[in-house]
Each structure stands twice: as C-alpha cells, then as structure tokens.
C-alpha angles and dihedrals in degrees: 000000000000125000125266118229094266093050100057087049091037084055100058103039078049093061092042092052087046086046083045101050091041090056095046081053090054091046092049097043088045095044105078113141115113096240087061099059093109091043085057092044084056082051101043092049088042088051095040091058084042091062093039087057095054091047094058098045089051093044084050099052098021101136094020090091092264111150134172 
C-alpha cells in the first residue's frame, strides 16, 4: 500500500514530536535543582501538548500503516 501525500509529510513531523518529547524527558529528569521548579512545570506542559499531538496523529492514522 503505498502512502498518500499527508502521510509522507504526517510521518516525518510524527518522528520529530516523538524526538522532541524524548528530549524534553531527558531536560526534566536532568533539571533538578530547586530554583529551577517553574522552569520543570514550561517543560512538563510543553511535553504534556507534545504528547497530546502524537496521540492524535496516531490515533489519526492508527491502522493506515502510520508508525512512529
């Protein structure tokens, strides 16, 4: 089955949010100094509409051969 248009460019913007969202895990988890509590909350809701955005495009394409 080959891909339709929005799903070669769906693909791609799919594996930089999941790069995205892995990199913001890997700032909070490092970031743990106490001066630094409202900088974690930014990253967590960044991370949190991240996630929410690769939900929804799986969710979209889940069964059309659409993988992250």
């Amino acid at each position: 089955m080959t891909a339709s248009p929005e799903q070669r460019t769906a693909i791609p913007y799919l594996r930089k949010l999941v790069r995205e969202h892995r990199a913001l895990n890997r700032r909070i988890d490092t970031t743990k100094t106490a001066g630094a509590r409202e900088d974690i909350k930014v990253l967590k809701r960044r991370r949190l509409r991240l996630k929410d955005k690769i939900a929804a495009l799986q969710h979209r394409y889940h069964g059309r051969g659409l993988t992250s």
